[in-house]
Each structure stands twice: as structure tokens, then as C-alpha cells.
C-alpha positions, -999 to +999 in steps of 0.1 A: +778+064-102+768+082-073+739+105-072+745+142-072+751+157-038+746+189-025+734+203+007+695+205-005+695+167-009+710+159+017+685+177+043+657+159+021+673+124+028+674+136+065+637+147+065+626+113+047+644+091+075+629+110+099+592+106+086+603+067+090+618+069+122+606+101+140+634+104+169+667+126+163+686+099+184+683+079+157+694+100+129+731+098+117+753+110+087+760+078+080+722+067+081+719+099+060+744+089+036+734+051+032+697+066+021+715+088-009+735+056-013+767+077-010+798+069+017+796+085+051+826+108+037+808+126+010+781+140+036+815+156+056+820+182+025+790+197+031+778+192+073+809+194+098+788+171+122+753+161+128+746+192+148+757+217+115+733+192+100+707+198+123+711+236+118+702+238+081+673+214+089+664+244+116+665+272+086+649+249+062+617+244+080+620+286+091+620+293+055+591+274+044+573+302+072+541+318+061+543+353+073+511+362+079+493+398+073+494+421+100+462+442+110+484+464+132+466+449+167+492+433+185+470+407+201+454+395+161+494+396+150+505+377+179+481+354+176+484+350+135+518+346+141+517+314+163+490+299+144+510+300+113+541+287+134+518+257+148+510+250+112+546+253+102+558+226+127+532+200+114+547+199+078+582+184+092+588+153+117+607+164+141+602+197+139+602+211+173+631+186+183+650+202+157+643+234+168+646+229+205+683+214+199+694+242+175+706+276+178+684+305+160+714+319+142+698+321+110+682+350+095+647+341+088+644+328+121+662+359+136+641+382+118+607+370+125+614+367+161+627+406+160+593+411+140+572+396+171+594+418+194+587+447+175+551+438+177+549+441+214+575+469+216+553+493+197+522+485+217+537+497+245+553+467+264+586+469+280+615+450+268+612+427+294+578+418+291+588+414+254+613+390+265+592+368+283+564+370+261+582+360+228+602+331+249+568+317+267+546+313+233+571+288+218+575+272+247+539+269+250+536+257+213+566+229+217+546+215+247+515+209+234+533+194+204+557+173+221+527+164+242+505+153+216+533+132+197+540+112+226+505+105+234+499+093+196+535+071+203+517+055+231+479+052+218+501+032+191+514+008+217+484+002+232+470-004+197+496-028+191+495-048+219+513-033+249+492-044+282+510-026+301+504+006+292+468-002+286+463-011+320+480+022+327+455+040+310+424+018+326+440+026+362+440+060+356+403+064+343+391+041+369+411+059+399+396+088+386+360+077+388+363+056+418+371+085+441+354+115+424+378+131+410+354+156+392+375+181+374+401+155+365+372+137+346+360+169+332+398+177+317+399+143+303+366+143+283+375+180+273+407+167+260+395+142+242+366+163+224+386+194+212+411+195+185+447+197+191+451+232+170+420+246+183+432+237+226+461+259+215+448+284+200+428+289+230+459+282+249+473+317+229+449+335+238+443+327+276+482+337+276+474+365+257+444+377+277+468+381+304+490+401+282+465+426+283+454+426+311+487+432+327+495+461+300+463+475+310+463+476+346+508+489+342+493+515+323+470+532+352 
């Protein structure tokens, strides 16, 4: 007898395959369906097509959101916001895959990015500045996140056994000392001594800092 569909399991099945095999190249309906044990069919009543698949993967991780309490200080809400965002994203593989190759058509997502706007819109900010700040914060946040999971993908090589890429990494730290390469050694042991959610936090508010500083000085 086959288990039970409905569209909640089968974003669940997605989810679990992906914490096995984090790369949405890899994912299929027919991959999702063998891990419900159902036929490839039965996922087609519910998801058109991978992408539609994709899309309630998008509004499930938006709804798990913690909306965090505003002070009434754009730069403290901004910044609330995005730490609760990068917290978000590290609950699901894949998250910022998924949300990269999706379309914000949902309403959570659609309201909280309207509730950032608003954010900036009443401090004074014009719409474009609005624009361009809401757009370059994710941006900045997928980064560092893709970043990081790649690095970990290829500390894992090296830990297994890939020579090449350790003699990569030993090239590198070796050009770098060999020919003084001071600041590049400095970013390296920086990197390597701060944690990933604290270099972006910091990363907010160096953006952030400019915010201001460029609200300030439009405002003389």
C-alpha cells in the first residue's frame, strides 16, 4: 500500500535527499518519489515540474522565518532582520540554492521583503536606495554562504584524500609568504580565526555604516 501523499511529505522527502546529497542538480521527482516509495506519477498530482517543486520548498523555508522585534531604528531592524535570515538559511540544505533559483511569489516572502522596504522608506531613504539596499543584503548573505559551503566541500576533499587540491592550498600559503604578501596573510589568518556568522554580521554593518553615512551626508 503506498504511503499517504500530500504536498507536505513530499517537500520533506525533498529536504531529506538533499541533507544526503546537498546539490539541486541532483534532485529529481523521480528521486523524490523513489524516497516515499511511490511511482514518479503520483508526485505529478501535486508539483507540475521540479521547478513548482522548488517553489514550495522556497515558501516552506520563508515560513519557518523568525520575525524579529523591531526597536523602530532602522539600522537595529535591518540588521535583526538579516541575522535572523542568516539563521533561517542554516536550518535547510540548500537553502540559498533554492532561493536563488526561485521566484518570491509567495506571500511570506513578499511581505517581509515590503516590511524591510518600509523600514528604510520611513527613515527617509528614497525608493531607489531602498531598492538597492534590500537587493545588496541578500546578495551579500548568499555569498558568504555559498562561499563557506564550498570551502567546507573542498576541506572535505582534501580530508579525504584529494592531492591535488591540497597542493593547491599549500601553493597558495606558500606564494603568499614567499613574496610578502602581507595583507593577503593577514585576511587569511583573520578568516580563519572569526566565525562565519559573526564575519557577516560585521559584513551588515560595514554595509550598513555606509547606509548612513550616505543618508547623512544626502540630507545636508
Amino acid at each position: 500500500m503506498e504511503p499517504k501523499l500530500s504536498k507536505d511529505t513530499i517537500i520533506a522527502a525533498a529536504f531529506s535527499l538533499l541533507e544526503k546529497s546537498p546539490t539541486l542538480e541532483q534532485l529529481s521527482m523521480r528521486k523524490v518519489a523513489k524516497q516515499l516509495g511511490v511511482q514518479a506519477p503520483a508526485i505529478y498530482w501535486y508539483f507540475k515540474n521540479k521547478q513548482a517543486l522548488l517553489q514550495s520548498m522556497a515558501e516552506a523555508i520563508e515560513e519557518h522565518f523568525q520575525e524579529p522585534a523591531l526597536c523602530g531604528e532602522w539600522y537595529s531592524d535591518l540588521l535583526a532582520f538579516m541575522e535572523n535570515y542568516y539563521d533561517l538559511y542554516q536550518q535547510f540544505p540548500c537553502a540559498v540554492a533554492i532561493e536563488i533559483q526561485t521566484v518570491p511569489a509567495y506571500p511570506q516572502r513578499l511581505r517581509h521583503l515590503n516590511q524591510m522596504m518600509g523600514i528604510l522608506r520611513e527613515a527617509g531613504f528614497s525608493p531607489e536606495m531602498t531598492h538597492l539596499a534590500v537587493t545588496s543584503l541578500p546578495h551579500l548573505l548568499f555569498g558568504m554562504i555559498m562561499d563557506a559551503t564550498e570551502e567546507k566541500q573542498l576541506v572535505l576533499q582534501v580530508l579525504n584524500g584529494d592531492d591535488y587540491l591540497k597542493e593547491q592550498v599549500l601553493h597558495m600559503k606558500q606564494y603568499v609568504s614567499d613574496n610578502g604578501l602581507t595583507y593577503m596573510e593577514e585576511s587569511i589568518q583573520f578568516r580563519r580565526s572569526i566565525h562565519q556568522k559573526s564575519a557577516f554580521i560585521q559584513a551588515v554593518k560595514t554595509y550598513l555604516d555606509g547606509l548612513q553615512a550616505y543618508n547623512t551626508s544626502s540630507a545636508k
